[in-house]
C-alpha positions as YAML, in Angstrom:
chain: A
units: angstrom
residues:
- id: 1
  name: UNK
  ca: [227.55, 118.90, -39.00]
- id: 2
  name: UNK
  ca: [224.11, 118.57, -40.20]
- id: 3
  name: UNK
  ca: [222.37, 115.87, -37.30]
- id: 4
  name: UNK
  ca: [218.84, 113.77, -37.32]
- id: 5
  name: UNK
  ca: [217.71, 111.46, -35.37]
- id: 6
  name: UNK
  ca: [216.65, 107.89, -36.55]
- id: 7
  name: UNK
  ca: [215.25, 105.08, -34.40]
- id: 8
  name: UNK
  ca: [218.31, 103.24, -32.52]
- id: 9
  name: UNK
  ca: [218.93, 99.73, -33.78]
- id: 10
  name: UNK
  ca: [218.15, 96.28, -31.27]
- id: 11
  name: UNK
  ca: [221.22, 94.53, -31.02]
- id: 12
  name: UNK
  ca: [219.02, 90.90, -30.70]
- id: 13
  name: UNK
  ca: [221.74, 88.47, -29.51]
- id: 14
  name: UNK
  ca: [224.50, 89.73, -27.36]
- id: 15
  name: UNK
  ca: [227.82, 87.49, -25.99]
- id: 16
  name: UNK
  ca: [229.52, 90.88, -24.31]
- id: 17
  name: UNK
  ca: [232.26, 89.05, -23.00]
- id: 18
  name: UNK
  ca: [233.16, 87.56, -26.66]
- id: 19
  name: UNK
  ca: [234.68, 90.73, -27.49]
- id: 20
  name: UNK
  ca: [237.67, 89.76, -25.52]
- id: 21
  name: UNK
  ca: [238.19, 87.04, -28.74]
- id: 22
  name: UNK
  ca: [238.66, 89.88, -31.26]
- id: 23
  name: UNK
  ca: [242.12, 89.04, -33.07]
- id: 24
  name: UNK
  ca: [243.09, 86.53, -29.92]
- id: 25
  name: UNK
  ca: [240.71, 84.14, -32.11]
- id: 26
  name: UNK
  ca: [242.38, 85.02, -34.97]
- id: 27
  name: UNK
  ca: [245.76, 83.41, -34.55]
- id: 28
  name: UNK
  ca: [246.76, 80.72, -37.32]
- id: 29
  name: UNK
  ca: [244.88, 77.23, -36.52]
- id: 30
  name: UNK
  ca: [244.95, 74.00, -38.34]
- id: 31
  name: UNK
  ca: [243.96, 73.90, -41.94]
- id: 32
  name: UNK
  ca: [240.77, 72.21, -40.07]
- id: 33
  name: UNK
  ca: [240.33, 75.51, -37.77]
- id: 34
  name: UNK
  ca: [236.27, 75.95, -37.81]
- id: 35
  name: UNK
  ca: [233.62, 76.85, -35.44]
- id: 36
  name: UNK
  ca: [234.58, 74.02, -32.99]
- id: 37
  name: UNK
  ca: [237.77, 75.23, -32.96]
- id: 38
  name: UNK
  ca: [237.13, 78.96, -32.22]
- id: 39
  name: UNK
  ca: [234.66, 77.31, -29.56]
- id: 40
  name: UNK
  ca: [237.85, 75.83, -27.44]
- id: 41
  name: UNK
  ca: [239.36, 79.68, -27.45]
- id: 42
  name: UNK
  ca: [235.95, 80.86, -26.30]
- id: 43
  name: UNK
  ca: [235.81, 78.04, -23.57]
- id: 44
  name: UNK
  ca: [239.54, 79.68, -22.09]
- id: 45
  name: UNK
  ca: [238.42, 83.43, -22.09]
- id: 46
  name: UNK
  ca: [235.19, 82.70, -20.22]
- id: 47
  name: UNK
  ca: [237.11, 80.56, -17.78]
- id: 48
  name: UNK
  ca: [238.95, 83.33, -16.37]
- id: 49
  name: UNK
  ca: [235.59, 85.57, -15.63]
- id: 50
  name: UNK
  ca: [234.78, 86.70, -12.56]
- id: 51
  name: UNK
  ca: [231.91, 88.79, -11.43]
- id: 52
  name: UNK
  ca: [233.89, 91.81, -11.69]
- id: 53
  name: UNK
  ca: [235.44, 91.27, -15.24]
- id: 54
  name: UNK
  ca: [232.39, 90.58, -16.50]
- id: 55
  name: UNK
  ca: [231.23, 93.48, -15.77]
- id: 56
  name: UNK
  ca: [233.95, 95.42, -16.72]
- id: 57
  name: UNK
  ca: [234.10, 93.34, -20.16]
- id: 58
  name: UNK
  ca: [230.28, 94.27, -20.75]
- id: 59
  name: UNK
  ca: [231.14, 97.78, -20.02]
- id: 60
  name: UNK
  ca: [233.53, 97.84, -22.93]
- id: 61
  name: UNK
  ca: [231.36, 96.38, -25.07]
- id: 62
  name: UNK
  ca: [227.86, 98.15, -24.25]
- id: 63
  name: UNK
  ca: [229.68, 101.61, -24.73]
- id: 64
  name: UNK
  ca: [231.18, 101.02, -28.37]
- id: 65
  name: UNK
  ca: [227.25, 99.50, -28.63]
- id: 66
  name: UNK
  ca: [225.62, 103.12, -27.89]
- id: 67
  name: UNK
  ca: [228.52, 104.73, -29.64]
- id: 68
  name: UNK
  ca: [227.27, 102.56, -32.53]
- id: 69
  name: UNK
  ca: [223.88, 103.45, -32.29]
- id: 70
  name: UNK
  ca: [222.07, 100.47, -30.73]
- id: 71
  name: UNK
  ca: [219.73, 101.35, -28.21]
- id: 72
  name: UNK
  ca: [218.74, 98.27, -26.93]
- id: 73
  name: UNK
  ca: [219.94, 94.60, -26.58]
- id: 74
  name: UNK
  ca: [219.13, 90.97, -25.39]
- id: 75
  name: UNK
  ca: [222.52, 89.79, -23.26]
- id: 76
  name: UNK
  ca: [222.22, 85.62, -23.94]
- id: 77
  name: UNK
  ca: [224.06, 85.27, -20.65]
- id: 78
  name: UNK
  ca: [226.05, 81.65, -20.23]
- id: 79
  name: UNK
  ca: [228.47, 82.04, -17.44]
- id: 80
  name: UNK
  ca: [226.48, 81.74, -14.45]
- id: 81
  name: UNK
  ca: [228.86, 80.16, -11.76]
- id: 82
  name: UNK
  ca: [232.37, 79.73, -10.40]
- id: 83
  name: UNK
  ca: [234.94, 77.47, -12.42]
- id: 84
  name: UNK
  ca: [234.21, 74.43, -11.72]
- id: 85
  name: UNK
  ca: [230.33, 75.00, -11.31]
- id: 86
  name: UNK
  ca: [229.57, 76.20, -7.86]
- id: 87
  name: UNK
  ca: [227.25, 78.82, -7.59]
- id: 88
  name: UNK
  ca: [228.47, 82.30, -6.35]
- id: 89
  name: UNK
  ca: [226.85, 83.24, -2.67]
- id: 90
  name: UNK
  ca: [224.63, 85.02, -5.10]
- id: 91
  name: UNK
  ca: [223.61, 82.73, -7.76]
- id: 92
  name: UNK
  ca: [222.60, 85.85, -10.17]
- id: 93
  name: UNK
  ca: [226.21, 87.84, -9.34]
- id: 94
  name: UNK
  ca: [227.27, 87.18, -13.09]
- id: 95
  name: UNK
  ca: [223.73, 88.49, -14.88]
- id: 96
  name: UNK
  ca: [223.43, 91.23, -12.63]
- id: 97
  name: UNK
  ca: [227.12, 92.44, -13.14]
- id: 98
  name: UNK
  ca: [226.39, 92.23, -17.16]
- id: 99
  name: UNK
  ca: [222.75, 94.30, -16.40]
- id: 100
  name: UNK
  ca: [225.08, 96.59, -14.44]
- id: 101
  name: UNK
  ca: [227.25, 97.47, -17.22]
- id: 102
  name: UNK
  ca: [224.20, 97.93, -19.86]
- id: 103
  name: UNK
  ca: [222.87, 100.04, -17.82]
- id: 104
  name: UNK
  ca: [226.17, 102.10, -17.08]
- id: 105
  name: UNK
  ca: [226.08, 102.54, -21.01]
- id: 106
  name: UNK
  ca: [222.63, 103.74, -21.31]
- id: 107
  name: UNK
  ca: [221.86, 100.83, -23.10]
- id: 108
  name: UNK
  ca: [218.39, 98.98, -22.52]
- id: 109
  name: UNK
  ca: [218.98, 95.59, -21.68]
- id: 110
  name: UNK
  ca: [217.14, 92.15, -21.94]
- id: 111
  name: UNK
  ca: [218.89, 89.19, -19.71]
- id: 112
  name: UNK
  ca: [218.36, 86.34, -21.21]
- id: 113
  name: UNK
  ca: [219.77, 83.57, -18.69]
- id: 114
  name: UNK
  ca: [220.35, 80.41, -21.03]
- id: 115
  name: UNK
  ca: [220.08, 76.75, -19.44]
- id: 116
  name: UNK
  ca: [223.03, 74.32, -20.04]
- id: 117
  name: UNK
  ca: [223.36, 70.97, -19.04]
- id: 118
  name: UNK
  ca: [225.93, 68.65, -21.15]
- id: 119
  name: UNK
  ca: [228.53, 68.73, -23.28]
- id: 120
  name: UNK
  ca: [226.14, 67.16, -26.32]
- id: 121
  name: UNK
  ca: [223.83, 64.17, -26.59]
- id: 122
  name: UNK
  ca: [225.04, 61.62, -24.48]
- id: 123
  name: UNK
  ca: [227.56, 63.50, -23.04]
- id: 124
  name: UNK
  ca: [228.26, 64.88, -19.81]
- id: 125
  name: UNK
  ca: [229.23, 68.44, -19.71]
- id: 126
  name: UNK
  ca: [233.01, 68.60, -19.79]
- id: 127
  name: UNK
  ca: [235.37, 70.14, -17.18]
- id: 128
  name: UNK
  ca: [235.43, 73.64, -19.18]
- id: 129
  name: UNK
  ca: [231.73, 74.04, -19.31]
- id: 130
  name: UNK
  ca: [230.45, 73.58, -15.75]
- id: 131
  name: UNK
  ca: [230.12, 76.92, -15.02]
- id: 132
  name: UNK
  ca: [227.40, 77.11, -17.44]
- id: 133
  name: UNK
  ca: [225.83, 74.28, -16.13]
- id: 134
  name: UNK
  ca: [222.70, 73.43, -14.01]
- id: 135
  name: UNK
  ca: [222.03, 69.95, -12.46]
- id: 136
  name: UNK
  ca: [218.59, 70.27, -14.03]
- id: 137
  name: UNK
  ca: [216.05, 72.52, -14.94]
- id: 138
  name: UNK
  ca: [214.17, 73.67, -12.00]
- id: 139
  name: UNK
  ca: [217.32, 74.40, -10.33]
- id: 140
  name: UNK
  ca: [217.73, 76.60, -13.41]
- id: 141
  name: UNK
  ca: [214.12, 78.39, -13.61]
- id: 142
  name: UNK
  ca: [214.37, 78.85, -10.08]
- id: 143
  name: UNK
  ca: [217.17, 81.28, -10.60]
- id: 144
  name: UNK
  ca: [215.37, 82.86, -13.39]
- id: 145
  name: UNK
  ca: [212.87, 83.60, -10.94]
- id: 146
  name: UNK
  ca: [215.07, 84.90, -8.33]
- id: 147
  name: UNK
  ca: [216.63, 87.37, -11.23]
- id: 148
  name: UNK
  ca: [213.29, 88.50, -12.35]
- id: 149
  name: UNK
  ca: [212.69, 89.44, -8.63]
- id: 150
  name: UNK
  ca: [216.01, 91.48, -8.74]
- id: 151
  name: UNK
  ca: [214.85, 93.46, -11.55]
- id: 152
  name: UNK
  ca: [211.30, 94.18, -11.35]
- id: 153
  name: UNK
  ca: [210.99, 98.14, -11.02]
- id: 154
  name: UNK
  ca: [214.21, 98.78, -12.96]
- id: 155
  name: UNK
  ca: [212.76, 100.18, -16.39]
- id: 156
  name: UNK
  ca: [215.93, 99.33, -18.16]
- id: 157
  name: UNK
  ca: [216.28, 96.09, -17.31]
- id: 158
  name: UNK
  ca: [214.05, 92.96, -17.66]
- id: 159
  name: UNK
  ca: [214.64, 89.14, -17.46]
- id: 160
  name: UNK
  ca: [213.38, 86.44, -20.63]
- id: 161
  name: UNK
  ca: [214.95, 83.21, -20.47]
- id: 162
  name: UNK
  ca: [216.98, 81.22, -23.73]
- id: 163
  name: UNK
  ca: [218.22, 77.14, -23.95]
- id: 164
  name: UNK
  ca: [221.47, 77.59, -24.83]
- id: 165
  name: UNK
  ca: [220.89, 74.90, -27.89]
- id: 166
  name: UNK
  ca: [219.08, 71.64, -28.58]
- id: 167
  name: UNK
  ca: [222.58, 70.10, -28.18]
- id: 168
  name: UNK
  ca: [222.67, 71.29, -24.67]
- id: 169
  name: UNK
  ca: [219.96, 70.74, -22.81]
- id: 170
  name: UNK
  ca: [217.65, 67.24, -22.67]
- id: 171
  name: UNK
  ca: [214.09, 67.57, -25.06]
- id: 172
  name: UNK
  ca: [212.29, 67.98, -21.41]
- id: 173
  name: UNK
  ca: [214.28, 71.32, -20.78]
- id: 174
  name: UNK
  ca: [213.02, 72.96, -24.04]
- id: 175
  name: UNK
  ca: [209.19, 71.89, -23.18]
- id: 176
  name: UNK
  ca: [209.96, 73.26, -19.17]
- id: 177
  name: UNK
  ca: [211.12, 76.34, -20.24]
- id: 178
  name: UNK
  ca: [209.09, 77.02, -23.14]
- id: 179
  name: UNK
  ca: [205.78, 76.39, -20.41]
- id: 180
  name: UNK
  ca: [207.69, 79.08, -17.97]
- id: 181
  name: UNK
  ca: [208.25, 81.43, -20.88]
- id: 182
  name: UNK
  ca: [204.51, 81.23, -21.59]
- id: 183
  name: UNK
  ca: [203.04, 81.61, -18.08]
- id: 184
  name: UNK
  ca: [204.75, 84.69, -18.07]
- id: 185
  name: UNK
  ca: [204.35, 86.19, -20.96]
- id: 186
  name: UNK
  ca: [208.19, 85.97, -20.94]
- id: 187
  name: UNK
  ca: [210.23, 85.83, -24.08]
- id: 188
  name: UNK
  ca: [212.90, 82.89, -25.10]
- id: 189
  name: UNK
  ca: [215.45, 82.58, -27.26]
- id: 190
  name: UNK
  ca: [217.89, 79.60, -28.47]
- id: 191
  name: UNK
  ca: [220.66, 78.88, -30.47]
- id: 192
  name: UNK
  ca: [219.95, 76.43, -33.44]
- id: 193
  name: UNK
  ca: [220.61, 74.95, -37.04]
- id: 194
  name: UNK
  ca: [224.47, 76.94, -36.81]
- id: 195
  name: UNK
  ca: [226.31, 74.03, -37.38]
- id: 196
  name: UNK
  ca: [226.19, 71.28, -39.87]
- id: 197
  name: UNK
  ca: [227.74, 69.04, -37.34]
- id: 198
  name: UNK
  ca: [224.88, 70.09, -34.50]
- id: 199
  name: UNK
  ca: [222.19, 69.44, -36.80]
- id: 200
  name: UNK
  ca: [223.36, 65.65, -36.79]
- id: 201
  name: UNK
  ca: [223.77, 65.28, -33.68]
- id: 202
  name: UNK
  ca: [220.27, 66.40, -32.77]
- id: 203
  name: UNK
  ca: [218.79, 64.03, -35.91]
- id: 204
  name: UNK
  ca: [220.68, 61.47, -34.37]
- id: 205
  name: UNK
  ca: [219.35, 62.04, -30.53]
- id: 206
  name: UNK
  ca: [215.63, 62.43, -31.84]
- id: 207
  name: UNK
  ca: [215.14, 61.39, -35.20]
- id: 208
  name: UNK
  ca: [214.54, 65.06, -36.83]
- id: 209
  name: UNK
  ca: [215.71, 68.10, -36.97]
- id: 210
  name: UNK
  ca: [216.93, 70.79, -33.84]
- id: 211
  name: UNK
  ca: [213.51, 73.50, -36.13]
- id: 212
  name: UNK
  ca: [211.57, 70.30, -35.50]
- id: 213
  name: UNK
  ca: [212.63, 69.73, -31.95]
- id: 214
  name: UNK
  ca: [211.44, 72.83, -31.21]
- id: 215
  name: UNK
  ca: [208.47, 72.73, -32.61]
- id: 216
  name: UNK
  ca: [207.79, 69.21, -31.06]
- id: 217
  name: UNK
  ca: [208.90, 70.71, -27.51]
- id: 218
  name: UNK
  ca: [206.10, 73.68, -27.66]
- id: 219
  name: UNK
  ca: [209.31, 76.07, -27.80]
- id: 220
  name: UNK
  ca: [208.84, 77.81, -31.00]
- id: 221
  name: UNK
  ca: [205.94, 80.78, -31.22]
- id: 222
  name: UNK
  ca: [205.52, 84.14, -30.98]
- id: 223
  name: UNK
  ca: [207.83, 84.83, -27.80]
- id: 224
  name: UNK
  ca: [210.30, 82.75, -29.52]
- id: 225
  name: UNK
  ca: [213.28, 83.34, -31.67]
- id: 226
  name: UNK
  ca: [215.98, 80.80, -33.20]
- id: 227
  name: UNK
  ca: [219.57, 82.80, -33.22]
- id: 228
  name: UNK
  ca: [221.21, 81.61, -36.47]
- id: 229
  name: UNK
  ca: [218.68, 79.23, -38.05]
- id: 230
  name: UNK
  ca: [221.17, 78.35, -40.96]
- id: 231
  name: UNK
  ca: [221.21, 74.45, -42.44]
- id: 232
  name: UNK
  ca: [217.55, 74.30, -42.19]
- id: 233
  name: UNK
  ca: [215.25, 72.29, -44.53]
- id: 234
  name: UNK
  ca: [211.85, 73.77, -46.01]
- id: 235
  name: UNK
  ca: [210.00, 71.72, -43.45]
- id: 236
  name: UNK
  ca: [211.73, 74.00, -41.40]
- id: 237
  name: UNK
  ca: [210.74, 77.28, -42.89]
- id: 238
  name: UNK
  ca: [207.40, 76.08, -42.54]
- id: 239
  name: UNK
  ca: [207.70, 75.65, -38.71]
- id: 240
  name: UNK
  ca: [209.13, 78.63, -37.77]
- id: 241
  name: UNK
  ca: [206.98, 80.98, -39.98]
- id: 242
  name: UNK
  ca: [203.53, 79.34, -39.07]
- id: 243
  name: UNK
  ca: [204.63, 79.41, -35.25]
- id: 244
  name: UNK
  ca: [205.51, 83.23, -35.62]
- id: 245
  name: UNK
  ca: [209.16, 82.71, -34.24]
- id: 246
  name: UNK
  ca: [212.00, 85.21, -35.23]
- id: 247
  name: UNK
  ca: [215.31, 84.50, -36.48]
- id: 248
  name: UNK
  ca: [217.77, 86.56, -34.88]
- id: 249
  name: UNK
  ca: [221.01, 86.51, -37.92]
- id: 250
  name: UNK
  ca: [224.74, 87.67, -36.79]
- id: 251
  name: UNK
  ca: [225.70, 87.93, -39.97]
- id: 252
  name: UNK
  ca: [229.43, 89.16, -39.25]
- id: 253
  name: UNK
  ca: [229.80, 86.88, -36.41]
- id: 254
  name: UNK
  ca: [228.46, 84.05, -38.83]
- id: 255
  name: UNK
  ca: [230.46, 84.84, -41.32]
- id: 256
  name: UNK
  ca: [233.81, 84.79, -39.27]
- id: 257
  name: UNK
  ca: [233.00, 81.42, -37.49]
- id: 258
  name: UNK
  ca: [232.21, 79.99, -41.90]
- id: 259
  name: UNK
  ca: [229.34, 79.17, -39.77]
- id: 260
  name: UNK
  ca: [227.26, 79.91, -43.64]
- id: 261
  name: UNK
  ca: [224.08, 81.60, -45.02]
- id: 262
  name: UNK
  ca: [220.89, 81.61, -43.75]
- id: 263
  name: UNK
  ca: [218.00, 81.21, -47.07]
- id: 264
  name: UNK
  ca: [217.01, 84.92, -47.10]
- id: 265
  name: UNK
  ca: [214.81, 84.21, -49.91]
- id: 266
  name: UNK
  ca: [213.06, 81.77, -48.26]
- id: 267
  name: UNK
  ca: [212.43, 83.53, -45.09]
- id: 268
  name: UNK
  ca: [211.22, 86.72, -46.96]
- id: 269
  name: UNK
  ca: [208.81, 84.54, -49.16]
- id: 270
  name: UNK
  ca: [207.45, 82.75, -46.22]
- id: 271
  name: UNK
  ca: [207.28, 85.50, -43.81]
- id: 272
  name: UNK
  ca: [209.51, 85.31, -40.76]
- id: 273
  name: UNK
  ca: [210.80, 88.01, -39.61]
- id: 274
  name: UNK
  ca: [214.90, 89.23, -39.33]
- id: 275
  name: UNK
  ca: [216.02, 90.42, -36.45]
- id: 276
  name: UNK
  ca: [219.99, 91.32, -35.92]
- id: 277
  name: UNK
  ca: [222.75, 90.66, -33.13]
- id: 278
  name: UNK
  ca: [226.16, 91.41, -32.79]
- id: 279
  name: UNK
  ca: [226.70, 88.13, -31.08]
- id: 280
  name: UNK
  ca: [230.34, 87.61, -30.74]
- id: 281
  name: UNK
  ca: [231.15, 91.42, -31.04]
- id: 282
  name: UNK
  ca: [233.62, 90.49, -34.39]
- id: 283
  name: UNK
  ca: [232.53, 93.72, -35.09]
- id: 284
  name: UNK
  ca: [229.91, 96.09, -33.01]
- id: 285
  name: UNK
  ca: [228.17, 98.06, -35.81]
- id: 286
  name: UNK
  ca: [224.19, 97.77, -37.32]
- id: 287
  name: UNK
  ca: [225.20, 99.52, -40.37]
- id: 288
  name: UNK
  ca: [227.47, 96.61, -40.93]
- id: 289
  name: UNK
  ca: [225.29, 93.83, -40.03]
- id: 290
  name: UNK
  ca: [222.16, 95.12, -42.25]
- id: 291
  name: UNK
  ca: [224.41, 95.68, -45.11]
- id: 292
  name: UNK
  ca: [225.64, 92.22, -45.27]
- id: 293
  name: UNK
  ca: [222.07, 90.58, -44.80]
- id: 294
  name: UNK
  ca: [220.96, 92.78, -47.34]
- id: 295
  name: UNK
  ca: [224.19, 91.91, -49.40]
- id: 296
  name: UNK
  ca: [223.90, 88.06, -48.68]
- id: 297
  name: UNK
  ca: [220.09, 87.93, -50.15]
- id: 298
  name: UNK
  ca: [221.13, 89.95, -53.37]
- id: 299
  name: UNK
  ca: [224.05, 87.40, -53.99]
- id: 300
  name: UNK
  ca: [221.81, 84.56, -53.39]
- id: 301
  name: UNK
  ca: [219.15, 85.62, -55.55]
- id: 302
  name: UNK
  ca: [221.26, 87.02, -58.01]
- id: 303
  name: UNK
  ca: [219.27, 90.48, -57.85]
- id: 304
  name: UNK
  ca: [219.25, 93.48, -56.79]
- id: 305
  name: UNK
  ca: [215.84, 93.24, -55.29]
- id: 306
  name: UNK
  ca: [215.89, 91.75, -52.39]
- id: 307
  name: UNK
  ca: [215.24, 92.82, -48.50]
- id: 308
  name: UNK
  ca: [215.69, 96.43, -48.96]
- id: 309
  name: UNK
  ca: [213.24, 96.10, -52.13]
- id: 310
  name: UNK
  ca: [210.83, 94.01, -50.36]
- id: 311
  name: UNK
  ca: [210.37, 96.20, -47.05]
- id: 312
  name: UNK
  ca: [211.26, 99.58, -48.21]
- id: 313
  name: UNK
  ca: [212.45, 100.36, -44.69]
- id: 314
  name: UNK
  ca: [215.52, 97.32, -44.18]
- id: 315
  name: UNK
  ca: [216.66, 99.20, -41.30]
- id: 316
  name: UNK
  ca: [213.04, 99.87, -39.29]
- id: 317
  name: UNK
  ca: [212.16, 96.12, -40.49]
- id: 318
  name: UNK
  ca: [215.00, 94.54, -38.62]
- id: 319
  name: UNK
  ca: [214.37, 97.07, -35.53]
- id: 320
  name: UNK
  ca: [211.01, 96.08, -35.22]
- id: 321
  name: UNK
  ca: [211.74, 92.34, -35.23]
- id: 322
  name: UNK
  ca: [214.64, 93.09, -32.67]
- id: 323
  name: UNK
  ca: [211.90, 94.84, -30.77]
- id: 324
  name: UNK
  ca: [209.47, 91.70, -30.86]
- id: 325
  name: UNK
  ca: [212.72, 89.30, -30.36]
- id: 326
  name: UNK
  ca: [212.96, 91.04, -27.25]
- id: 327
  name: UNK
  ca: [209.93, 91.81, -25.74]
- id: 328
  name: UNK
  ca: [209.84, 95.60, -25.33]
- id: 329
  name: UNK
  ca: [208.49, 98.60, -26.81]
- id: 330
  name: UNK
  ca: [211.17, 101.02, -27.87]
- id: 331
  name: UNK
  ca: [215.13, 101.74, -27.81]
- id: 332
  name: UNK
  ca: [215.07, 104.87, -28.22]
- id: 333
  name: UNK
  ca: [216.98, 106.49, -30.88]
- id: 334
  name: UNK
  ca: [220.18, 107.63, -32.55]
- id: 335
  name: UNK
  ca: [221.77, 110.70, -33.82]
- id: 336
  name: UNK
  ca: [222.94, 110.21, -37.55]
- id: 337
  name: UNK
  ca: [225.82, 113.03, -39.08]
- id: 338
  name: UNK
  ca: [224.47, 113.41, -42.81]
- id: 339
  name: UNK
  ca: [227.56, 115.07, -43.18]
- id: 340
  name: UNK
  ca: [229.43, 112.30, -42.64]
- id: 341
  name: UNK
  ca: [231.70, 111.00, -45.73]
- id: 342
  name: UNK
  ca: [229.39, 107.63, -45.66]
- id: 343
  name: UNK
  ca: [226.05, 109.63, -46.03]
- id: 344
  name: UNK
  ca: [227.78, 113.34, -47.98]
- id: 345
  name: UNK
  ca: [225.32, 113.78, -50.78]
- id: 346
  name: UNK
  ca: [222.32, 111.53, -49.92]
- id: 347
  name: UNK
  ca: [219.13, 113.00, -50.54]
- id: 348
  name: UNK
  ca: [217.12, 113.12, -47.58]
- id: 349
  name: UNK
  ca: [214.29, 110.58, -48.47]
- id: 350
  name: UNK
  ca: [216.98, 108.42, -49.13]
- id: 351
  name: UNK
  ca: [218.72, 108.50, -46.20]
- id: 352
  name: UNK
  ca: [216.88, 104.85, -45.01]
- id: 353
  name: UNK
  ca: [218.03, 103.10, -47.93]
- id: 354
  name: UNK
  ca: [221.64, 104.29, -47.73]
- id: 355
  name: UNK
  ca: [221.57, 103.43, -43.86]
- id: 356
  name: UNK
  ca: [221.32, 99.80, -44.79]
- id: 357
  name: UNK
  ca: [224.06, 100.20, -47.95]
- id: 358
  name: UNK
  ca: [226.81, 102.44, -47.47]
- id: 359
  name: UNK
  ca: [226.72, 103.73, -43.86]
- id: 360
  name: UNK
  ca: [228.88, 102.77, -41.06]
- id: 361
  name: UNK
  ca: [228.64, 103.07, -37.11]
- id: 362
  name: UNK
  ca: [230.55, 105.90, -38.43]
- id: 363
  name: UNK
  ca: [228.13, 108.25, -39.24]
- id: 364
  name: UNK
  ca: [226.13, 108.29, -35.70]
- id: 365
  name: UNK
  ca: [227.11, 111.20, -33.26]
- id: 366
  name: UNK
  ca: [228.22, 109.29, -29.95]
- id: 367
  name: UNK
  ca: [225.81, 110.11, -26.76]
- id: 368
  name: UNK
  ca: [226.43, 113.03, -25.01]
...
C-alpha cells in the first residue's frame, strides 16, 4: 500500500439519525411518492428516538463518516424533546447524546440546534412534529445558550444555531436568531429553496421568495449558509453572493428525494461558495458527493469545464467552504491508498483532480 495524507473533507449538513431511512425509505410508494412523502417515513423513525438511540444511531453514522474520510461535520439537530413535546429533565439530553457520539468517532463536531415552530404557514405544528417544536423563540435561544455553556472547553465540540426552514418558523424567528448568531460571532444555517412546493408557500406567506426572506430578516451573511438553495431565481443569486452566504449542496441526498439541481453555473459565475453534506446519509462518502456536483455542472453546461476547471482544487474548494459553513479552522486530515483500484495509475500531481472524479470512500485507509 502506498499511503498520503490529504486534508479530511467537512461533511456541512448532517441528519445522523436519517441513516436509519436507508432502503426502509425505499419501499414502493404511490406513483406520486416525492419528498413529502419520504418526509412522513422520516417523521416515524424520529418518533421512536430516545436519548440513548440517538446516540447510538449517531455513533453508526459518525464512524462510517471517519472511515470515509470526513473530519469534521455540522449535526443540524431537530429532535430536541420527548414525543409529544415535553422537554427531557435536561432540555439539551438529545444534542449532547449526538455530540457524544461525534466525539466517540473522532469526528469534530458543530451542533447546530435548529428552531421549529409549525407545521407550515398558518399551520400549527402537527402531532408528529412536536418534539421539534418550541413555543417560541426565546424559549428556543435560551437552550442554545444553556448548550453553549455545556460545551465551552471541549475543543471538539462547539454550538451555532440553524431555523429549520422559512416554512417553519414565523419571519420574527429568522431576524431573532440571525441577531443571536451575530452577537456571538456564532454561525447559522437553514434549510431553503428545496422544494418547489415550499417556495410557494413562503411567496404566498410574504409576498417573495424564502432567498428573499432571508435577506429581508438580516439572516443571510457571512456566518450564514442556505442547505439546498435549489428553485431559486437570479434575484436570488444576487442575494446570497453579495451577502457572502454559503450553500451547503447534498447532492446524493438531493438527488434521491428528486428534490433537483442547484444552477452550478450560476453560483460559480457569481461567486458563492459550495460547501458539501451528507444530509440524509443515502450514502456517507465525499468522493461521491464532489463527483456528482462536479458531474451535475458539466451536464448543465454541456462542458467539460466546469468546477474542477474553474478551482483547480474541487476537493480543497468545497473543504474550505465546509470550513467557513462551519465556523472552525481545520478537520484534520485523511489517509488516501494510491494503490487503491480507484486511484492505481494516477500520477501524483493528479491525484486532486482524480479525488473529485473517480475515487470512492474506498480509497481512504480507516483510522487507526
Amino acid at each position: 500500500m502506498s499511503a498520503v495524507h490529504v486534508p479530511a473533507m467537512v461533511n456541512a449538513h448532517s441528519h445522523a439519525f436519517q441513516r436509519g431511512l436507508r432502503g426502509r425509505a425505499e419501499r414502493p410508494g404511490s406513483p406520486g411518492d416525492d419528498f413529502w412523502t419520504w418526509r412522513e417515513e422520516m417523521y416515524r423513525l424520529a418518533d421512536g428516538l430516545d436519548p440513548e438511540s440517538i446516540e447510538a444511531a449517531g455513533l453508526e453514522t459518525y464512524r462510517e463518516m471517519a472511515a470515509a474520510g470526513y473530519g469534521a461535520l455540522g449535526e443540524f439537530h431537530y429532535v430536541h424533546h420527548r414525543p409529544g413535546g415535553e422537554p427531557y429533565d435536561d432540555p439539551n439530553a438529545m444534542a449532547k447524546a449526538v455530540a457524544r457520539a461525534a466525539r466517540a468517532a473522532g469526528l469534530r463536531v458543530v451542533l447546530l440546534p435548529a428552531a421549529y415552530h409549525r407545521a407550515g404557514p398558518g399551520a400549527a405544528a402537527a402531532p408528529r412534529q412536536l418534539r421539534f417544536c418550541d413555543p417560541d423563540v426565546e424559549t428556543f435561544l435560551a437552550r442554545v445558550d444553556a448548550l453553549r455553556a455545556w460545551a465551552e472547553g471541549d475543543g471538539g465540540v462547539s454550538v451555532g444555531v440553524a431555523a429549520h426552514s422559512a416554512r417553519a418558523v414565523p419571519a420574527s424567528w429568522l431576524s431573532a436568531i440571525a441577531s443571536w448568531s451575530d452577537s456571538l460571532g456564532a454561525v447559522r444555517h437553514v434549510h431553503a429553496a428545496e422544494q418547489p412546493r415550499e417556495v410557494e408557500e413562503v411567496r404566498a406567506e410574504h409576498g417573495c421568495s424564502p432567498i428573499e426572506l432571508l435577506e429581508r430578516t438580516g439572516f443571510l451573511g457571512p456566518a450564514a449558509s442556505v442547505v439546498h438553495a435549489i428553485h431559486v431565481s437570479e434575484r436570488d443569486v444576487e442575494l446570497l453572493a453579495a451577502s457572502g452566504t454559503t450553500v451547503v449542496s447534498c447532492p446524493t441526498t438531493e438527488g434521491n428525494l428528486g428534490d433537483g439541481c442547484p444552477p452550478l453555473a450560476a453560483y460559480l459565475e457569481a461567486g458563492v461558495p459550495i460547501a458539501i453534506g451528507s444530509d440524509s446519509q443515502v450514502r456517507i462518502d465525499p468522493f461521491e458527493e464532489a463527483r456528482e456536483l462536479e458531474t451535475l455542472a458539466r451536464r448543465e453546461g454541456l462542458t467539460r469545464h466546469a468546477l474542477l476547471a474553474a478551482h483547480g482544487d474541487l476537493w480543497e474548494e468545497l473543504r474550505r467552504a465546509g470550513l467557513r459553513s462551519l465556523g472552525i479552522d481545520d478537520a484534520g486530515t485523511a489517509t488516501i491508498d494510491t494503490d487503491h483500484p480507484d486511484l492505481s495509475g494516477v500520477e501524483p500531481e493528479d491525484l486532486r483532480r482524480a479525488l473529485v472524479t473517480c475515487a470512492s470512500a474506498a480509497v481512504v485507509v480507516p483510522p487507526g
